[in-house]
C-alpha positions as CSV (number, residue, x, y, z in Angstrom):
1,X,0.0,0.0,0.0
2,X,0.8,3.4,-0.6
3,X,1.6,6.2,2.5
4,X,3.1,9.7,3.1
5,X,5.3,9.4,5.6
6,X,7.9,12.2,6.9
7,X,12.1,10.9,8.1
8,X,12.5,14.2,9.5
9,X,10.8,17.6,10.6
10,X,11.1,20.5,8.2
11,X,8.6,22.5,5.5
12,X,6.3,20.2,3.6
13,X,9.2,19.4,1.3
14,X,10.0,16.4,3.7
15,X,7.1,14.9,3.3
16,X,7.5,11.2,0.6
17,X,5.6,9.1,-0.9
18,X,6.2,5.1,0.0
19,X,5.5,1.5,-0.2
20,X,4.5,-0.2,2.8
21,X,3.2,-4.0,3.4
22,X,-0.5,-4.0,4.4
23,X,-1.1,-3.9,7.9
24,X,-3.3,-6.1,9.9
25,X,-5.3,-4.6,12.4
26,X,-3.9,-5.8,16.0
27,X,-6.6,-6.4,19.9
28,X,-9.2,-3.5,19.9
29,X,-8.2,-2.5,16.3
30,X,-9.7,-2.3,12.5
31,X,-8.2,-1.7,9.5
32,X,-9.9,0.9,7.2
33,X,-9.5,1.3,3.5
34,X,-9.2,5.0,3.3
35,X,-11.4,6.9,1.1
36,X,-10.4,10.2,2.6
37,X,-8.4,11.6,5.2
38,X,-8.7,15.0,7.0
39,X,-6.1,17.4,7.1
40,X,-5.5,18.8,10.5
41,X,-3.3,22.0,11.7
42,X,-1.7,19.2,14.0
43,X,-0.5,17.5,11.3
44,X,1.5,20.4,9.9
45,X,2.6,21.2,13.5
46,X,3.5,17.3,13.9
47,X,5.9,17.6,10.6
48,X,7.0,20.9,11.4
49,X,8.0,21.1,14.8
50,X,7.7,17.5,15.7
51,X,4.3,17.7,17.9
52,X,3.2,14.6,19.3
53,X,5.6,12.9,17.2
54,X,7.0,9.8,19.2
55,X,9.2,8.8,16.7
56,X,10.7,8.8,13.1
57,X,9.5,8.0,10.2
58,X,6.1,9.2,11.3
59,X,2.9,8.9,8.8
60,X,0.5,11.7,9.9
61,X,-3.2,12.1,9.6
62,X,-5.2,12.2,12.6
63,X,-9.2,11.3,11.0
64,X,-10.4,9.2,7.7
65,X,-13.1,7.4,6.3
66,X,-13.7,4.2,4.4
67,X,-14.7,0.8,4.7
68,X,-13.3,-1.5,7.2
69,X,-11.4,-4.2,6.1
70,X,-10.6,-6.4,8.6
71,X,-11.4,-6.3,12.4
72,X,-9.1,-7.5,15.4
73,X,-9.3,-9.6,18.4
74,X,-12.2,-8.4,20.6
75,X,-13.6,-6.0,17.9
76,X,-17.4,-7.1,17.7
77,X,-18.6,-3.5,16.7
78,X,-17.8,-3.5,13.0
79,X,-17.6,-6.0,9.9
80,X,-15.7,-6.2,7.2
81,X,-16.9,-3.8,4.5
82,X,-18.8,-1.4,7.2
83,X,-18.7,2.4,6.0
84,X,-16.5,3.8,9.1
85,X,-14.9,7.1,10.3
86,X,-12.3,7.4,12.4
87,X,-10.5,9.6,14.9
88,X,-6.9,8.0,15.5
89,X,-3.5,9.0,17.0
90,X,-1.6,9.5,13.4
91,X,-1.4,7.1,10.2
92,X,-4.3,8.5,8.1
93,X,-2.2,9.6,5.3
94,X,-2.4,6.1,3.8
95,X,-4.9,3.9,1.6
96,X,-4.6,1.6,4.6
97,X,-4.9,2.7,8.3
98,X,-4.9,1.0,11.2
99,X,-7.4,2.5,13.6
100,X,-8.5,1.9,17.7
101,X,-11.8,0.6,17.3
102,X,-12.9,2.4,20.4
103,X,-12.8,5.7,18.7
104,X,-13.8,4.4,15.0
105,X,-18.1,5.2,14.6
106,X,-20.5,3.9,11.7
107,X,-21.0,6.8,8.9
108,X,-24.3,8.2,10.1
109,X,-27.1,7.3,7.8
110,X,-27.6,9.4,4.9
111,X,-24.1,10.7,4.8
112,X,-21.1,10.0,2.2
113,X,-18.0,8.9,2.8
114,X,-16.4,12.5,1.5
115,X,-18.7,14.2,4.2
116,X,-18.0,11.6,6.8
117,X,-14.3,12.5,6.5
118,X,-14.8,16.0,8.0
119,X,-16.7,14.8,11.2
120,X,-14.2,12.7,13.2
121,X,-12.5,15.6,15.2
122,X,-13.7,18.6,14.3
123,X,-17.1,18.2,15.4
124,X,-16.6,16.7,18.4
125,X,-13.8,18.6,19.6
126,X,-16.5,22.4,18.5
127,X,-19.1,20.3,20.5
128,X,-17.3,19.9,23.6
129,X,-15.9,23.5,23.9
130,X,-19.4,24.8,23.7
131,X,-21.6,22.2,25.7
132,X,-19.5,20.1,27.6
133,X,-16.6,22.8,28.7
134,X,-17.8,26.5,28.2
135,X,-21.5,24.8,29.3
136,X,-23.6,26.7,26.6
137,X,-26.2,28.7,27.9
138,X,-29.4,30.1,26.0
139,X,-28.9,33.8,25.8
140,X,-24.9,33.4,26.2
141,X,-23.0,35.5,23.6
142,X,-20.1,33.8,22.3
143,X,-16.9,35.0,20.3
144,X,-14.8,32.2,18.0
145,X,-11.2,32.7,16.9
146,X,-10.2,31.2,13.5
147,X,-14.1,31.7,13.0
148,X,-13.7,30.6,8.7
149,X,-11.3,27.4,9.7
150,X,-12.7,23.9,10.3
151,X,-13.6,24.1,14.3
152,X,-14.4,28.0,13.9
153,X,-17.4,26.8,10.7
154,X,-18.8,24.3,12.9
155,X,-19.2,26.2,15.9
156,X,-20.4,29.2,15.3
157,X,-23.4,27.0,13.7
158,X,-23.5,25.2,17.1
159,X,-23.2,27.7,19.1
160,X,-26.4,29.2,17.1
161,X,-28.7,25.9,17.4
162,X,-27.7,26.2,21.4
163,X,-29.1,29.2,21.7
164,X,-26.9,31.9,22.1
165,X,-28.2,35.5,21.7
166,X,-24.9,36.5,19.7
167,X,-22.3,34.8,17.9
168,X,-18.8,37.0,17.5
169,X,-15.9,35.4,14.8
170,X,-12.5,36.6,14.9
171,X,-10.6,36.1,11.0
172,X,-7.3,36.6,10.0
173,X,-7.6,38.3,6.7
174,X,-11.3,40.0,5.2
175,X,-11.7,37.6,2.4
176,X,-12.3,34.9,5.2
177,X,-15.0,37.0,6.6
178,X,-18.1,36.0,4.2
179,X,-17.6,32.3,4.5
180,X,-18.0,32.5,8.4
181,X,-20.8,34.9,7.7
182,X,-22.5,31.7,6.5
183,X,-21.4,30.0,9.3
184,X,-23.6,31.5,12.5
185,X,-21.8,34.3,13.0
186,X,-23.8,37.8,13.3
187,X,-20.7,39.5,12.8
188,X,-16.9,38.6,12.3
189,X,-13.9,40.8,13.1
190,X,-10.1,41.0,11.9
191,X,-7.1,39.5,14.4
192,X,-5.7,43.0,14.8
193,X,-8.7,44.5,16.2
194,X,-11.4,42.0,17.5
195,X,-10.9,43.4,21.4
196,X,-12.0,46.7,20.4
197,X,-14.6,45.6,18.2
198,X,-16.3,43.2,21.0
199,X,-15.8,45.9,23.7
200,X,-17.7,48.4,21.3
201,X,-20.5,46.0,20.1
202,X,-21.2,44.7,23.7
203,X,-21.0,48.3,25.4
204,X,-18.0,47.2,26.8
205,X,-19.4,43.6,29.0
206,X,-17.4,41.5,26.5
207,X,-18.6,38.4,25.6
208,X,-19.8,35.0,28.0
209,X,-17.9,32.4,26.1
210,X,-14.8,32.8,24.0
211,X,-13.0,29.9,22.1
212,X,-9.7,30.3,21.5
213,X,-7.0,28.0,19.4
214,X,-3.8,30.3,18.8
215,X,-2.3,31.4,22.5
216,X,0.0,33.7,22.9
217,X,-1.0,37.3,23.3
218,X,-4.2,36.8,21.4
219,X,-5.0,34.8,24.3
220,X,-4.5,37.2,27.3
221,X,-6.6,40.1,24.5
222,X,-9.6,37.5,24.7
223,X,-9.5,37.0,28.2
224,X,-9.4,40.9,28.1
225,X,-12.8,41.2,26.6
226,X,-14.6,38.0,28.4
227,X,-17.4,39.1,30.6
228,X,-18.0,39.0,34.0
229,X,-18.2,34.8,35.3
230,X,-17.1,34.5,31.5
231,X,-15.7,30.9,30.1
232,X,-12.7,31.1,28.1
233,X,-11.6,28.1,26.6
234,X,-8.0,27.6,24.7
235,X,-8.0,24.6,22.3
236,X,-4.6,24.8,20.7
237,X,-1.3,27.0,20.4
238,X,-1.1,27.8,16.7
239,X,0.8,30.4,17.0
240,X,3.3,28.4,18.7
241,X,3.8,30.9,21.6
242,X,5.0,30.0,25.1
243,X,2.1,28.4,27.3
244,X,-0.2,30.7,28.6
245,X,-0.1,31.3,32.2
246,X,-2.9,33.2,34.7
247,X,-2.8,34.1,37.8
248,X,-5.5,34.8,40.4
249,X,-5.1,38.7,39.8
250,X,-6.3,37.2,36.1
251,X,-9.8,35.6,37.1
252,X,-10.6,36.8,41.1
253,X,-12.0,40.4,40.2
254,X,-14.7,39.1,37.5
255,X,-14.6,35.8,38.6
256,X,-13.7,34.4,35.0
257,X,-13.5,30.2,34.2
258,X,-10.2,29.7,32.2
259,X,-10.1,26.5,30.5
260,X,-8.6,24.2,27.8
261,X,-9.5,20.8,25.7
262,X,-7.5,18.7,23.8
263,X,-9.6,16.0,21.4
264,X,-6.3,13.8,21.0
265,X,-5.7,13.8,24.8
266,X,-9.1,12.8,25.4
267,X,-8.9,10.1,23.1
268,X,-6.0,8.0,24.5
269,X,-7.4,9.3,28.3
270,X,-11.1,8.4,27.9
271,X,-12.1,6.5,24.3
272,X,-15.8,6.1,25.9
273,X,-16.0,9.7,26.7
274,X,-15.2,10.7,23.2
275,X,-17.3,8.0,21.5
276,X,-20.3,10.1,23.6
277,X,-18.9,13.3,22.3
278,X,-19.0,12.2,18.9
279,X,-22.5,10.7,19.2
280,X,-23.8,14.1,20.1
281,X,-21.9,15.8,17.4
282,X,-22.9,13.7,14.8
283,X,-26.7,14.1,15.5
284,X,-26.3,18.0,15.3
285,X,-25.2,17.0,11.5
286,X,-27.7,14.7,10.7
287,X,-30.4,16.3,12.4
288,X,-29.6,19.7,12.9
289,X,-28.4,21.1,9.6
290,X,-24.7,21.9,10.6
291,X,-22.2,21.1,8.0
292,X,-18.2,21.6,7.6
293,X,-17.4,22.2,3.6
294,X,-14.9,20.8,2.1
295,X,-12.9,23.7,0.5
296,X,-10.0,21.9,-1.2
297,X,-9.3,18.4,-1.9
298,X,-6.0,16.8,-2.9
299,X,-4.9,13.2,-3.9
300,X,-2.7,11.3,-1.3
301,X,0.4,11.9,-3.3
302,X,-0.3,15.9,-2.9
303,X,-0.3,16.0,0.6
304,X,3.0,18.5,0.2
305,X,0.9,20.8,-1.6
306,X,-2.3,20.7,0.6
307,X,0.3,21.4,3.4
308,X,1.4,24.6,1.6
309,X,-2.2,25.3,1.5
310,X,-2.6,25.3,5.5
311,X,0.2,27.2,5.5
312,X,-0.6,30.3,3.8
313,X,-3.1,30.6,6.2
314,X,-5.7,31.7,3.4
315,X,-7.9,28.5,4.0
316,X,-11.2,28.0,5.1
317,X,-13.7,25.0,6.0
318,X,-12.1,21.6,5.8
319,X,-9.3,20.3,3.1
320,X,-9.0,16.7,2.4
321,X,-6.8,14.4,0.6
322,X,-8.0,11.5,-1.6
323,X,-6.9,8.2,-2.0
């Protein structure tokens, strides 16, 4: 079978196309034959800068979909031929992958397998910062950074359907701003300014939830303009900054919450948990209208290129790669 694999970190140059034997899928695990595979920042971060990157060669890609091929010991969930999608700890960019059955799901009925690709951890992972985490309340106005990127699409729709009164997204550049328009968002504001803009449009309260991926100083501006018993959540560290750090001075005045998630940490922690997440997140697809687009697709062999992409930082919605 066919994989891209990386033998050391650098720019998406280092990334190679390869032979490999097919696997067989080991206790608690299925194999997959991979239709599609997501592409995640974390991937770019794990070739780049070697995040959660045990070892070398490492083969990243973090969700597909397919149909299972072969199930091991124990696995009673899934057959042979089953339309699957799966959330796993790296080996997606493959036409093979080996995947922990505890966190691979059926494809919901009346999706495809293109759409199922986009669900595995971007869903869940916009679903727990609002409901699970931040605790989602009607009448709650939320702001969203990277509001036109995969998580930011999904939950400003979310955070809509839940109820809350407004919904704030923060873009990097303008030509991001009318796809997340689309997305839930009553209005979206650039990087540079978004503090000033929610202190103006909220008459200076700031906002009851805030969702933030990128650290750094964007994150102590957010926790600037979150409201009085506010939530502010951090997902990720895009920006590669040193990790944040508050203080009681931070959160005692206004009694702020100051929280963070990781989907791959709650994974290998608590498989059940997530399958639970995912179950909810799924529903709000099938049921309640919210869809992830898929902006840019690329064959396997292209996954250099689709890296350059993510990169530029001038996508939006989800990019897959195609066996």
């Amino acid at each position: 079978m066919r994989a891209m694999i990386f033998e050391e970190l650098g720019g998406p140059e280092v990334l190679h196309l390869v032979d490999l034997p097919e696997p067989a899928p080991g206790p608690g695990e299925v194999t997959i034959d991979v239709a599609y595979a997501g592409i995640n920042f974390a991937d770019v971060l794990a070739r780049a800068e070697g995040y959660r990157v045990d070892a070398l060669p490492f083969r990243p890609g973090l969700e597909v979909s397919g149909r299972v091929l072969a199930v091991g010991e124990d696995v009673t969930a899934f057959v042979p031929g089953q339309e699957v999608t799966s959330f796993m700890p790296g080996g997606g960019y493959s036409e093979i992958a080996v995947a922990p059955a505890a966190t691979t799901f059926p494809v919901p009925k009346g999706l495809d397998l293109r759409t199922a690709a986009t669900l595995p951890s971007v869903l869940p992972t916009a679903y727990a910062l609002l409901h699970d985490i931040a605790r989602l309340r009607e009448g709650d106005t939320v702001l969203v950074h990277s509001a036109a990127g995969g998580v930011g699409t999904v939950a400003g729709q979310l955070a809509r359907l839940g109820g809350a009164s407004a919904v704030y997204g923060v873009v990097s550049s303008l030509d991001k701003a009318p796809h997340a328009l689309k997305s839930g968002y009553d209005q979206v504001f650039l990087a540079e300014s978004f503090d000033t803009e929610v202190q103006a449009v909220t008459g200076g309260r700031g906002v009851d939830i805030a969702l933030e991926p990128i650290g750094g100083d964007n994150f102590r501006r957010t926790l600037a303009v979150t409201a009085r018993f506010g939530r502010l959540v951090s997902f990720g560290n895009s920006g590669s900054a040193a990790p944040w750090q508050i203080s009681p001075a931070d959160v005692y005045p206004t009694g702020l919450s100051v929280s963070g998630f990781s989907l791959m940490g709650l994974a290998a922690a608590d498989p059940r948990r997530l399958r639970q997440l995912a179950g909810a997140a799924f529903q709000a697809v099938s049921e309640g209208g919210v869809e992830l687009p898929v902006t840019a697709e690329f064959a396997l062999a292209d996954a250099a290129a689709a890296h350059r992409l993510v990169e530029s930082r001038t996508t939006t919605g989800k990019l897959l790669l195609r066996r």
